[in-house]
PDB file with SEQRES, HELIX, SHEET and CRYST1 records, atoms N, CA, C and O in Angstrom:
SEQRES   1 A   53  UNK UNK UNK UNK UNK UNK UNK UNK UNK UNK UNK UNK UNK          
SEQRES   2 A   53  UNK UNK UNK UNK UNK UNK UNK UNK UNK UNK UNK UNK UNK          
SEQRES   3 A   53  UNK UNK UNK UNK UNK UNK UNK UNK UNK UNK UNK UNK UNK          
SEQRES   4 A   53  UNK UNK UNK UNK UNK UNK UNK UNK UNK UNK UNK UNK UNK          
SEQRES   5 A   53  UNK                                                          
HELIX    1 AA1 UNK A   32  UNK A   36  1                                   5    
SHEET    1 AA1 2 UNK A   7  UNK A  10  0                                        
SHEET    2 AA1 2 UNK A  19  UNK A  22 -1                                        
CRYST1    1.000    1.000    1.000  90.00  90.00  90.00 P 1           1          
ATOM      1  N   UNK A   1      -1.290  16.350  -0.471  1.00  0.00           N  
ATOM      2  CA  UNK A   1      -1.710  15.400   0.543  1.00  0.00           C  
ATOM      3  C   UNK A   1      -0.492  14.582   0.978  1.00  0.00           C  
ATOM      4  O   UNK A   1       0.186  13.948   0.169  1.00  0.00           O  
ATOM      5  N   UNK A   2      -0.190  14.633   2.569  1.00  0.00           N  
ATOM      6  CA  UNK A   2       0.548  13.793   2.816  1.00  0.00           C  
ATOM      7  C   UNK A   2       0.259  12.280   3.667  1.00  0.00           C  
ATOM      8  O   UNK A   2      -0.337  11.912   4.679  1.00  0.00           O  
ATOM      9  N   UNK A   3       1.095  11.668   2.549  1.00  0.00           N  
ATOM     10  CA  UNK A   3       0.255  10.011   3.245  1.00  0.00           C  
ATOM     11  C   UNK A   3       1.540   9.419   4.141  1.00  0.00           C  
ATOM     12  O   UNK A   3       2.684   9.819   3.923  1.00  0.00           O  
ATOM     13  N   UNK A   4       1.155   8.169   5.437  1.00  0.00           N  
ATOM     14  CA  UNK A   4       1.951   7.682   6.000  1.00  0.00           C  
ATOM     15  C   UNK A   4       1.528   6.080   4.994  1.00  0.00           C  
ATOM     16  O   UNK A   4       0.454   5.507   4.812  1.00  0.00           O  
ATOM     17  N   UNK A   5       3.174   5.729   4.440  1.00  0.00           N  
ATOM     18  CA  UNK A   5       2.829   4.314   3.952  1.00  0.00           C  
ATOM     19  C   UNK A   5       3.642   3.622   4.974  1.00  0.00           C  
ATOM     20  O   UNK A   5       4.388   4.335   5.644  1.00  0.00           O  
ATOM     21  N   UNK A   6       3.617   2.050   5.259  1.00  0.00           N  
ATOM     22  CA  UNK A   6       3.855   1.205   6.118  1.00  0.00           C  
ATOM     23  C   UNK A   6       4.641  -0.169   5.244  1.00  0.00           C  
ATOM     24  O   UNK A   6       3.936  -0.843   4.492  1.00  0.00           O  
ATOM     25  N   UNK A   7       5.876  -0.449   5.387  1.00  0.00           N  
ATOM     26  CA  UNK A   7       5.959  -1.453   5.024  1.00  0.00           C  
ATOM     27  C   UNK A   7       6.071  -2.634   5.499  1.00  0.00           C  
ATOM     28  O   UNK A   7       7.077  -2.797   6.190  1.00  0.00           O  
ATOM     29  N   UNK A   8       5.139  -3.853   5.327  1.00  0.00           N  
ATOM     30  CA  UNK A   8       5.440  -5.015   5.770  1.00  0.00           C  
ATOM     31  C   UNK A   8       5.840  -5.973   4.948  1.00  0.00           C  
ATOM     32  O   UNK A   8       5.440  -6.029   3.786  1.00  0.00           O  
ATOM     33  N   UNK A   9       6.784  -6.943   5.537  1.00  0.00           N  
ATOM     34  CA  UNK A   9       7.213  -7.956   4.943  1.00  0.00           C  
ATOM     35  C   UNK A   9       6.196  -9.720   5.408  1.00  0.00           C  
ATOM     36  O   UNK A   9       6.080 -10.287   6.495  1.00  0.00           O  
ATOM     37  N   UNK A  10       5.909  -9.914   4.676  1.00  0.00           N  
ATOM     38  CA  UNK A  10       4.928 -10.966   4.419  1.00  0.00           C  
ATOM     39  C   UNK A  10       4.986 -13.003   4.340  1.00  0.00           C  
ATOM     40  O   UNK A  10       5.198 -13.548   3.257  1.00  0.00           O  
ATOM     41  N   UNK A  11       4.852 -13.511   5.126  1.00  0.00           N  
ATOM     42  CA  UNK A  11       5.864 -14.598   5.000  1.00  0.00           C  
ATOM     43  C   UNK A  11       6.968 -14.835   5.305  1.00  0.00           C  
ATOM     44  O   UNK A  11       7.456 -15.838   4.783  1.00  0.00           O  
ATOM     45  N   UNK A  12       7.769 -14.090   6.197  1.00  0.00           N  
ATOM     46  CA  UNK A  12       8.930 -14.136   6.947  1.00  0.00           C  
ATOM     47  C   UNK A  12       8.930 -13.634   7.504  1.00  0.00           C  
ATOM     48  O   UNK A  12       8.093 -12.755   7.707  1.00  0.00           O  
ATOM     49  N   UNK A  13      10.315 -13.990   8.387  1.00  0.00           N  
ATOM     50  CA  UNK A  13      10.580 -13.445   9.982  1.00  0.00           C  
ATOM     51  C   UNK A  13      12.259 -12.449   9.901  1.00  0.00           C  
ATOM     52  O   UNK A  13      13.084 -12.187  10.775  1.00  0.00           O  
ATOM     53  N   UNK A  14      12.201 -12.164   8.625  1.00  0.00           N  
ATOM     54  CA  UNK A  14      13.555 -11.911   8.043  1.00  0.00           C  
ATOM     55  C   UNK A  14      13.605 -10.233   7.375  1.00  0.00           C  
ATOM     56  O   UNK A  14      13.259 -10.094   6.202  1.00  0.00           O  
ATOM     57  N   UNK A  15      13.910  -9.383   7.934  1.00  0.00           N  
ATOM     58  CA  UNK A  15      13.109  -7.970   6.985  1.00  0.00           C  
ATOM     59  C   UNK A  15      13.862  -8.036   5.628  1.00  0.00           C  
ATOM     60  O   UNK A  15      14.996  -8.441   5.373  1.00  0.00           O  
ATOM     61  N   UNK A  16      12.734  -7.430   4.708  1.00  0.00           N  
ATOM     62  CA  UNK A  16      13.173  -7.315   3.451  1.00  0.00           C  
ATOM     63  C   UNK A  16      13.374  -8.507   2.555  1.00  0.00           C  
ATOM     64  O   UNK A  16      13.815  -8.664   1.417  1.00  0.00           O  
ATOM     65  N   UNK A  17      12.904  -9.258   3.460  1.00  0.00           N  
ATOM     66  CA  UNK A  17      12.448 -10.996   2.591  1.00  0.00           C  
ATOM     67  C   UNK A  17      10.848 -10.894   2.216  1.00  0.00           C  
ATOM     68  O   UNK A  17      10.093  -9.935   2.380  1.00  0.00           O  
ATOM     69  N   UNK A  18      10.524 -12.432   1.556  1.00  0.00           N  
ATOM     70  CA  UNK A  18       8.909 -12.601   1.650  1.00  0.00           C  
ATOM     71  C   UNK A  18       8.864 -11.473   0.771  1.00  0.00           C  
ATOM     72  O   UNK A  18       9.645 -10.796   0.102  1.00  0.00           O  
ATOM     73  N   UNK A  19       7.047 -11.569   1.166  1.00  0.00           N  
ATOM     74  CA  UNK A  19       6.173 -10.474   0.007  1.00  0.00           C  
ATOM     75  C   UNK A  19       5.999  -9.539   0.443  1.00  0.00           C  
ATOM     76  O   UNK A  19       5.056  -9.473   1.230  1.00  0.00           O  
ATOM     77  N   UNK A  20       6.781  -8.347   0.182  1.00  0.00           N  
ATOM     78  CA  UNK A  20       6.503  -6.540   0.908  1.00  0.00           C  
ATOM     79  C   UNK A  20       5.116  -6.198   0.232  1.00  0.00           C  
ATOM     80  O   UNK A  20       4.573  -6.453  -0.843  1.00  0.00           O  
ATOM     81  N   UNK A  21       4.875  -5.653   1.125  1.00  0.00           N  
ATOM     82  CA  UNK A  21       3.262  -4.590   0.995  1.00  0.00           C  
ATOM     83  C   UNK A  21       3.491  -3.187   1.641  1.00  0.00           C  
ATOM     84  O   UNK A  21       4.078  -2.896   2.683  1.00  0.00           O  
ATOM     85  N   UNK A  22       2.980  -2.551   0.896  1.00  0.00           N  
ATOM     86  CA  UNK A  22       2.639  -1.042   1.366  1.00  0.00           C  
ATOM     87  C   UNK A  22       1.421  -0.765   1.787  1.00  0.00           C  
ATOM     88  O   UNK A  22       0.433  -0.801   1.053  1.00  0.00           O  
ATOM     89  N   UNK A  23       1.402  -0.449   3.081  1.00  0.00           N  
ATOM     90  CA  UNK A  23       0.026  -0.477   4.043  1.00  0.00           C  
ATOM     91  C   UNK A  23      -0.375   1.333   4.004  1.00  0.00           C  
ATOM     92  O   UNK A  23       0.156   2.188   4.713  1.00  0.00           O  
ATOM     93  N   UNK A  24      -1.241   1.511   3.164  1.00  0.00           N  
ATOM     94  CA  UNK A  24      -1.661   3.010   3.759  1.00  0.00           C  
ATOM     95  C   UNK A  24      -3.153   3.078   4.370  1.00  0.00           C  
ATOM     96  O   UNK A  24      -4.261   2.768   3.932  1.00  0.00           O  
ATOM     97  N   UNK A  25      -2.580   3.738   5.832  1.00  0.00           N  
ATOM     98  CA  UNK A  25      -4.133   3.872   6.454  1.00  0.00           C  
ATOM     99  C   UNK A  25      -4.661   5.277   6.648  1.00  0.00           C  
ATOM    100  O   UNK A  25      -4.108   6.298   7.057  1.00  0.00           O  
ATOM    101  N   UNK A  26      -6.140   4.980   6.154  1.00  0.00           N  
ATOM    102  CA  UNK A  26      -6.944   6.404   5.973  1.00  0.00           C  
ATOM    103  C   UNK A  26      -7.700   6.476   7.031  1.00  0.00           C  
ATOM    104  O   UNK A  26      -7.893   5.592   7.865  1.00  0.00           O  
ATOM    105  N   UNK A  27      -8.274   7.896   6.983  1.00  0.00           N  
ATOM    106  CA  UNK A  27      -9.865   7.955   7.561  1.00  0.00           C  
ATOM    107  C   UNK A  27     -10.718   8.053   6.425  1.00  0.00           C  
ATOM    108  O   UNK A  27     -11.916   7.782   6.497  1.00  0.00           O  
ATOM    109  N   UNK A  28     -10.080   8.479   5.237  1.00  0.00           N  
ATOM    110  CA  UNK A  28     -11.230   8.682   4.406  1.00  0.00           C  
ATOM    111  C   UNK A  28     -11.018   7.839   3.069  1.00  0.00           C  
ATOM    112  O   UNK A  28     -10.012   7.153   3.246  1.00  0.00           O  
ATOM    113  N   UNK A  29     -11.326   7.709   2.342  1.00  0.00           N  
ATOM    114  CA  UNK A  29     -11.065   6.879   0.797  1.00  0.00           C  
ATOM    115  C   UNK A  29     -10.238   7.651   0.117  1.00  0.00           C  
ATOM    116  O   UNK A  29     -10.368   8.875   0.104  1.00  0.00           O  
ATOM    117  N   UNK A  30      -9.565   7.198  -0.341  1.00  0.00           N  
ATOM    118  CA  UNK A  30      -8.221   7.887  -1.606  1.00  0.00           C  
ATOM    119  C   UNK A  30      -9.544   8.427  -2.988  1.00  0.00           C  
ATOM    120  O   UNK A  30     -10.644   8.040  -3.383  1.00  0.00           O  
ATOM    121  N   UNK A  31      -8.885   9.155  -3.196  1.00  0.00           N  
ATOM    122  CA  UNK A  31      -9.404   9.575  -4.660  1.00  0.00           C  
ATOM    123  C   UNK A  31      -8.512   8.687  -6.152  1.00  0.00           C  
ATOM    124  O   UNK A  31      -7.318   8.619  -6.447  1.00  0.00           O  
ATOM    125  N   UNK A  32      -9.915   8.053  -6.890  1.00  0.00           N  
ATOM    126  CA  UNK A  32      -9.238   6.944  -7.938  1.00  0.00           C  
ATOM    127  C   UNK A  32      -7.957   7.428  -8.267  1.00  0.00           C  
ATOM    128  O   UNK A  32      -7.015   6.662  -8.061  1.00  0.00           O  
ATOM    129  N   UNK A  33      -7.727   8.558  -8.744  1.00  0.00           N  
ATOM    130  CA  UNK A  33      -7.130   9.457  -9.480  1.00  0.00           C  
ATOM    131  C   UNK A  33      -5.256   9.268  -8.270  1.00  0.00           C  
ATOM    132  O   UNK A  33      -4.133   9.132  -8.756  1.00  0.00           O  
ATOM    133  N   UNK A  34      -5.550   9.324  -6.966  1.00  0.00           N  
ATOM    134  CA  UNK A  34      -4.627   9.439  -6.340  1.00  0.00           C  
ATOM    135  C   UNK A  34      -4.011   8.008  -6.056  1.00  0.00           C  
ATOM    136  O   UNK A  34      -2.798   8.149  -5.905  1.00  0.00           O  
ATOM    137  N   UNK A  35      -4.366   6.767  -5.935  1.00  0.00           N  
ATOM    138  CA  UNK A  35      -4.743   5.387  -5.949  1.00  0.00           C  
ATOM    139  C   UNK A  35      -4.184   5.171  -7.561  1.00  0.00           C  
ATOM    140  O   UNK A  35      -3.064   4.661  -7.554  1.00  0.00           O  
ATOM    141  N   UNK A  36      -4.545   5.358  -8.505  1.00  0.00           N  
ATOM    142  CA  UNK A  36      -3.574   4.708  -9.669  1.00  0.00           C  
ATOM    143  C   UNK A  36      -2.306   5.832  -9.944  1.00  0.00           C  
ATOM    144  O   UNK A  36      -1.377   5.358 -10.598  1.00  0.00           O  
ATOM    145  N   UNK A  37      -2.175   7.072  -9.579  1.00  0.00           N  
ATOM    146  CA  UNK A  37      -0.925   7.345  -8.911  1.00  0.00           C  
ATOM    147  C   UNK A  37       0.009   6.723  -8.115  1.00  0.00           C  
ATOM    148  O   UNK A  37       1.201   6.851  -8.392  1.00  0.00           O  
ATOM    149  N   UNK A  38      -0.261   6.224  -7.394  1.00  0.00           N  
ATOM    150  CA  UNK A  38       0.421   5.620  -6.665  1.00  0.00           C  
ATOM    151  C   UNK A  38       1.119   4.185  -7.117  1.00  0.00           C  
ATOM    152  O   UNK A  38       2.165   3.793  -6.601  1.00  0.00           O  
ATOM    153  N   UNK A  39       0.426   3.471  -8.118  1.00  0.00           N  
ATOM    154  CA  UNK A  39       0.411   2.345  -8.494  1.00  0.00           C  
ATOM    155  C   UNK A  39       0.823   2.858 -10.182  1.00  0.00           C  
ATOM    156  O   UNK A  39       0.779   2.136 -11.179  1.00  0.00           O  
ATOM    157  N   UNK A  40       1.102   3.876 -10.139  1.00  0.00           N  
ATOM    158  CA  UNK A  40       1.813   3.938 -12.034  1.00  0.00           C  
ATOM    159  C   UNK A  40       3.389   4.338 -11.279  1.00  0.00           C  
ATOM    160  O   UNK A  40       4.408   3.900 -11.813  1.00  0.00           O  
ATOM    161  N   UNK A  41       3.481   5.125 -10.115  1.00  0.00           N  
ATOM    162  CA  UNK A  41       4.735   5.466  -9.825  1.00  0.00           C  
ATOM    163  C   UNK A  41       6.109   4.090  -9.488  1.00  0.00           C  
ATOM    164  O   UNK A  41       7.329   4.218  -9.395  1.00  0.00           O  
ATOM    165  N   UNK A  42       5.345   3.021  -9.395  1.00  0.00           N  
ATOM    166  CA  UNK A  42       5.934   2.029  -9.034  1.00  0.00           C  
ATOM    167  C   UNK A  42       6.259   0.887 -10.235  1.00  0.00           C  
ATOM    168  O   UNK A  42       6.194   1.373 -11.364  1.00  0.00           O  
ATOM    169  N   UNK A  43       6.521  -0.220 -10.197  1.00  0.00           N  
ATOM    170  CA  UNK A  43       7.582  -0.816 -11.075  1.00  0.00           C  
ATOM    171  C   UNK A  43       6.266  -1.663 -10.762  1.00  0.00           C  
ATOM    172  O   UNK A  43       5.332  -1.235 -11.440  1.00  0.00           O  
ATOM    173  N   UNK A  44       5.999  -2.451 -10.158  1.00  0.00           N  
ATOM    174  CA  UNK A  44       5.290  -4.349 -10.338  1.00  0.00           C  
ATOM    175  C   UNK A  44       4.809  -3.744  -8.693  1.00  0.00           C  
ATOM    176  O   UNK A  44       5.633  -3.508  -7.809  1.00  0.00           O  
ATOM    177  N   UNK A  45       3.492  -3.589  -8.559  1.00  0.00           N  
ATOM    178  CA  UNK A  45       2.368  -3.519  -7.660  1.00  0.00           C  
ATOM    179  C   UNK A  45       1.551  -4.484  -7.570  1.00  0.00           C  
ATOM    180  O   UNK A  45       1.385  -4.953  -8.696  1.00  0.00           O  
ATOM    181  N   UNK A  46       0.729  -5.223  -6.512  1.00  0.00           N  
ATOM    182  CA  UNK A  46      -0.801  -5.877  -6.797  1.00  0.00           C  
ATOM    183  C   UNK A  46      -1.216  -5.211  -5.311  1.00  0.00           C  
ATOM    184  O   UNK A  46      -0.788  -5.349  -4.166  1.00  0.00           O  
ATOM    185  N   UNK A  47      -2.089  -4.557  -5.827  1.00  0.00           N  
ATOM    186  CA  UNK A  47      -3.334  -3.606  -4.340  1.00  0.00           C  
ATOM    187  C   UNK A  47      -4.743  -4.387  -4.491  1.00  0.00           C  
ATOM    188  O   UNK A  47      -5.337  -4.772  -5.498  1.00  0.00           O  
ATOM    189  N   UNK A  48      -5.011  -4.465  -3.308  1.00  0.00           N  
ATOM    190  CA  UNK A  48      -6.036  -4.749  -2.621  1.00  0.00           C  
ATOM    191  C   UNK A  48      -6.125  -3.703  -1.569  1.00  0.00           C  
ATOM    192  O   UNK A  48      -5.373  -3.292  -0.685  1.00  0.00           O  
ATOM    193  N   UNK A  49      -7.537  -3.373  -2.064  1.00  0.00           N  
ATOM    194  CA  UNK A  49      -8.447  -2.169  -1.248  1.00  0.00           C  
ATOM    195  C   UNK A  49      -9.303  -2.463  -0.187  1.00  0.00           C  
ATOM    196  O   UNK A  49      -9.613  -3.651  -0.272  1.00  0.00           O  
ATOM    197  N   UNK A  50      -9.771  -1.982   0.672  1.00  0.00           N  
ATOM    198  CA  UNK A  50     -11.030  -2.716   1.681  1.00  0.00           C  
ATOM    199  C   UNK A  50     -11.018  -1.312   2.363  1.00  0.00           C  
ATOM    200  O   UNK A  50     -10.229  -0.369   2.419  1.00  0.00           O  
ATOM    201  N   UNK A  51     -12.372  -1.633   2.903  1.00  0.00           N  
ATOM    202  CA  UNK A  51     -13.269  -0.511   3.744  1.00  0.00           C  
ATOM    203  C   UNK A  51     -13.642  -1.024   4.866  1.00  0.00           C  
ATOM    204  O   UNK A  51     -14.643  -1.738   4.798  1.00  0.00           O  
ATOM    205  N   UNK A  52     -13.060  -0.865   6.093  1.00  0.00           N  
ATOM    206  CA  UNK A  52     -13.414  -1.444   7.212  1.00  0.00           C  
ATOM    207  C   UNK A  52     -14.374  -0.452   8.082  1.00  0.00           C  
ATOM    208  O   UNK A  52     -14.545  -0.729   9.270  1.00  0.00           O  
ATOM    209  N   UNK A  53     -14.996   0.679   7.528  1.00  0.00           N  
ATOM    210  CA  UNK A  53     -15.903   1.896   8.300  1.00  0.00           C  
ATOM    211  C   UNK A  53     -17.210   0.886   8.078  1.00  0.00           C  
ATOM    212  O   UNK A  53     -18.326   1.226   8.469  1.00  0.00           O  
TER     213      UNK A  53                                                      
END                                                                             
């Protein structure tokens, strides 16, 4: 599966300042399994999920 991630910087007007987030947008829901993949591959994560369908 290939995903498009998005990074934004959060609290500033400065790139690569502030709080970065990784924005991935679906049509469909991640599989748990692919979702704590993503979040073991990384060093210090906090995700927040939402369903806007």
């Amino acid at each position: 599966m290939e995903l498009e991630i998005n990074i934004i910087d959060a609290f500033t007007e400065v790139a690569f300042k502030g709080n970065s987030a990784a924005v991935i947008i679906t049509n469909d829901w991640l599989a748990d399994e692919l979702i704590f993949g993503i979040l073991n591959a990384t060093e210090k994560w906090t995700m927040s999920i939402h369903n806007w369908s």
